[in-house]
Biotite code that builds the C-alpha atoms (Angstrom):
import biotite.structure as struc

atoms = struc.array([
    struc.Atom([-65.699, -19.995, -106.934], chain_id="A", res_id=1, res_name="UNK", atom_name="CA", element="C"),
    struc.Atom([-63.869, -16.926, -106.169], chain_id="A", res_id=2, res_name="UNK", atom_name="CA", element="C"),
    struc.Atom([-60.211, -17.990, -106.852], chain_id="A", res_id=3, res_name="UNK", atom_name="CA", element="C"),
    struc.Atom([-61.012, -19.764, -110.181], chain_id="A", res_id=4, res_name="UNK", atom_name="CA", element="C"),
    struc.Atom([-64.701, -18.351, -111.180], chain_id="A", res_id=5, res_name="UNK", atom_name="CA", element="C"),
    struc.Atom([-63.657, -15.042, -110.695], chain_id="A", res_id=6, res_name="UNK", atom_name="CA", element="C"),
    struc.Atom([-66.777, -14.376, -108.786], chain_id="A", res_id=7, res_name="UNK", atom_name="CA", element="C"),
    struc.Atom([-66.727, -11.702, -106.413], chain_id="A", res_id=8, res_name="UNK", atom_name="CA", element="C"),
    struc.Atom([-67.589, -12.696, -102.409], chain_id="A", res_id=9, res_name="UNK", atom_name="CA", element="C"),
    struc.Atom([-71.241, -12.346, -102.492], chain_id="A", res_id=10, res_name="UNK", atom_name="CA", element="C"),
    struc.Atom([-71.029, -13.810, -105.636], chain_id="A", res_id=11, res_name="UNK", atom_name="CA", element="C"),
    struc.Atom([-69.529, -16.782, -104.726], chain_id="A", res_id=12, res_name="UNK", atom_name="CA", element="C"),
    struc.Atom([-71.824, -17.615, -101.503], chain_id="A", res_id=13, res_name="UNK", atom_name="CA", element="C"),
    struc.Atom([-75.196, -16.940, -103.376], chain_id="A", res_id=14, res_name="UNK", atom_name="CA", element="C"),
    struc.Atom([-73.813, -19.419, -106.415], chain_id="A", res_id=15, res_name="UNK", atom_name="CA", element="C"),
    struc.Atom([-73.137, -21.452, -103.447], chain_id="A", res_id=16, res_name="UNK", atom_name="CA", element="C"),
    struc.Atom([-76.155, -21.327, -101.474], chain_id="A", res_id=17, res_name="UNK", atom_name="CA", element="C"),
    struc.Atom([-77.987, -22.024, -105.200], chain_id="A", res_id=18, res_name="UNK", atom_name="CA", element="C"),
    struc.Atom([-76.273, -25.061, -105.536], chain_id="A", res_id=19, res_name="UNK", atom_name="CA", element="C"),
    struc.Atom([-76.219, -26.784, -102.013], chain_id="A", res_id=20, res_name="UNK", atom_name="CA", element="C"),
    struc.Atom([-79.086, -24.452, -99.871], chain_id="A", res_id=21, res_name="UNK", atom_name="CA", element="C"),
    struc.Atom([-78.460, -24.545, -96.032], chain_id="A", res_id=22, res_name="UNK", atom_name="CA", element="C"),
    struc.Atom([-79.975, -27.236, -94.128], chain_id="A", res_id=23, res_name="UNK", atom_name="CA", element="C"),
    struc.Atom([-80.331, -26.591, -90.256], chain_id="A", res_id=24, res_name="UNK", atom_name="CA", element="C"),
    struc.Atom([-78.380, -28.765, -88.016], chain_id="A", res_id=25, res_name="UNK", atom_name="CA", element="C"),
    struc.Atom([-81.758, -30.996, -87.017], chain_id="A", res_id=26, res_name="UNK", atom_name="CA", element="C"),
    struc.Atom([-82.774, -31.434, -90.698], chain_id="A", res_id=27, res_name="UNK", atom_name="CA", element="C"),
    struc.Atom([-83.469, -34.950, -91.585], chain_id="A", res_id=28, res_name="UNK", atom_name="CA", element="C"),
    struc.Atom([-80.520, -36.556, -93.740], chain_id="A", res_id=29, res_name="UNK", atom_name="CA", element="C"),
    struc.Atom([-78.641, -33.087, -93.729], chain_id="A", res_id=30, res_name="UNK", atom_name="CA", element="C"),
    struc.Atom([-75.701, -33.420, -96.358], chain_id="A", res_id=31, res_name="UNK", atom_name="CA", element="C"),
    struc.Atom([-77.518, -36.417, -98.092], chain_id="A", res_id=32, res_name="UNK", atom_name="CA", element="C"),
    struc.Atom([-76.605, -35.031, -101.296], chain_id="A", res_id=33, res_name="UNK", atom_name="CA", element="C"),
    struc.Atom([-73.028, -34.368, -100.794], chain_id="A", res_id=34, res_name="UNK", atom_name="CA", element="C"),
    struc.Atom([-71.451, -37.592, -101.725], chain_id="A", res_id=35, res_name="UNK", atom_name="CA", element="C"),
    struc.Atom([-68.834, -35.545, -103.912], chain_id="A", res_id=36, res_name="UNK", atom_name="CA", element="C"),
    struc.Atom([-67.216, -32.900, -102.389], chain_id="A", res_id=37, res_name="UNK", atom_name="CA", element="C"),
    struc.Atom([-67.613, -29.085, -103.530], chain_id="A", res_id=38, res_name="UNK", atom_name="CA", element="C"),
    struc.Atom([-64.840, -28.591, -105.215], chain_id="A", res_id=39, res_name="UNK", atom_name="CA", element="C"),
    struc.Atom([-66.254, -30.714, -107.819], chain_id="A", res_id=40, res_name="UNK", atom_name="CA", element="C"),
    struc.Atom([-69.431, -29.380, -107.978], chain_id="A", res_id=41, res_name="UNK", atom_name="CA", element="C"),
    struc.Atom([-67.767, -25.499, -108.163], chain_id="A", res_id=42, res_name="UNK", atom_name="CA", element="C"),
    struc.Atom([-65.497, -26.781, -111.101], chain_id="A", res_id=43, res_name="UNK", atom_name="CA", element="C"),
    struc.Atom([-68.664, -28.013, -112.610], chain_id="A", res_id=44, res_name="UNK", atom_name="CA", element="C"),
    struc.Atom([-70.161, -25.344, -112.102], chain_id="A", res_id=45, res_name="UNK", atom_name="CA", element="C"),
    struc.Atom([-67.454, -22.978, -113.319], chain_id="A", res_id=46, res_name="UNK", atom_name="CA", element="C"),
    struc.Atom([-66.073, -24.734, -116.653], chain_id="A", res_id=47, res_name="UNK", atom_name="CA", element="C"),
    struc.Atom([-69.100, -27.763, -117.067], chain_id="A", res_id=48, res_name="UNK", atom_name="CA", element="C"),
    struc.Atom([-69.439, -31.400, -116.859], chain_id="A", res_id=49, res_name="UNK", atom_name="CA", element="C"),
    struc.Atom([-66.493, -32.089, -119.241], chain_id="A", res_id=50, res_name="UNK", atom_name="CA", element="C"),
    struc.Atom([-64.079, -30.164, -117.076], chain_id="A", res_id=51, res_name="UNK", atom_name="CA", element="C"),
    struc.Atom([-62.111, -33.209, -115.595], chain_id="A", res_id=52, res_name="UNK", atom_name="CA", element="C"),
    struc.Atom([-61.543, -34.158, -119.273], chain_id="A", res_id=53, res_name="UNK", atom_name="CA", element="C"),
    struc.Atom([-61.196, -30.904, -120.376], chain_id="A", res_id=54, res_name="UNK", atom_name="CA", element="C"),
    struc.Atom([-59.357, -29.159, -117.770], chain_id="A", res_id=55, res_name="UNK", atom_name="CA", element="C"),
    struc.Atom([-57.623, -32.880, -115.576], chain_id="A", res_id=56, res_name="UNK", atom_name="CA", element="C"),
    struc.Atom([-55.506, -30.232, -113.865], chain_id="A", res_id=57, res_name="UNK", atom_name="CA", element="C"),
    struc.Atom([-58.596, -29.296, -111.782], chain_id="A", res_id=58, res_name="UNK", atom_name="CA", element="C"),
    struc.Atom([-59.921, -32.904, -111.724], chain_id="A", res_id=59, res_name="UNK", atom_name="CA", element="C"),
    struc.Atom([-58.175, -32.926, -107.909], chain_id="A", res_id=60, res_name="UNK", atom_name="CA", element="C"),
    struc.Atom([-58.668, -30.102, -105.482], chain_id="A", res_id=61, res_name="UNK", atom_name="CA", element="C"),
    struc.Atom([-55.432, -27.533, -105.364], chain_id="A", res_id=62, res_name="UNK", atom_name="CA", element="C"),
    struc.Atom([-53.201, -26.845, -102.871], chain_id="A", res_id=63, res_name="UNK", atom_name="CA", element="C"),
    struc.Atom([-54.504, -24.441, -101.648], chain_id="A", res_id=64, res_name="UNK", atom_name="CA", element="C"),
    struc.Atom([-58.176, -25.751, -101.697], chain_id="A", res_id=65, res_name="UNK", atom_name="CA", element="C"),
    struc.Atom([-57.009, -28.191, -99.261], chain_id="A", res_id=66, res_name="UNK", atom_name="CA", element="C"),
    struc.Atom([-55.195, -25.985, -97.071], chain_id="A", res_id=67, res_name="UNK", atom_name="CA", element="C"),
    struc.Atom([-58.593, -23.973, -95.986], chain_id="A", res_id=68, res_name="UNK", atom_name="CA", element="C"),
    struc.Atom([-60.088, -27.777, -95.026], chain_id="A", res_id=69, res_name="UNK", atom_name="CA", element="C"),
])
């Protein structure tokens, strides 16, 4: 969100924490929802639901998305 949103820190976590709110560790089915990662969902996010069409350069994560895994 930061790198290719241009979204400053705070920014980035509260667009973050709007799209996939904290569960606690004990919660019931915690990550249910995640069956695509969130580099998908930030590209959506960022350039809409078209983007791996639009954009298929982003359709993967970068580099240097998956060197912070």
């Amino acid at each position: 969100m930061r790198h290719h949103g241009g979204l400053t820190p705070s920014q980035a976590r509260a667009a973050a924490l709007e799209r996939y709110p904290y569960e606690p560790d004990d919660a019931p089915f915690r990550g249910l929802v995640f069956h695509d990662e969130a580099w998908h969902w930030a590209m959506s996010v960022i350039h809409g639901d078209r983007y791996m069409v639009e954009l298929p350069g982003l359709a993967q994560p970068s580099v240097e998305y998956r060197a912070l895994e």
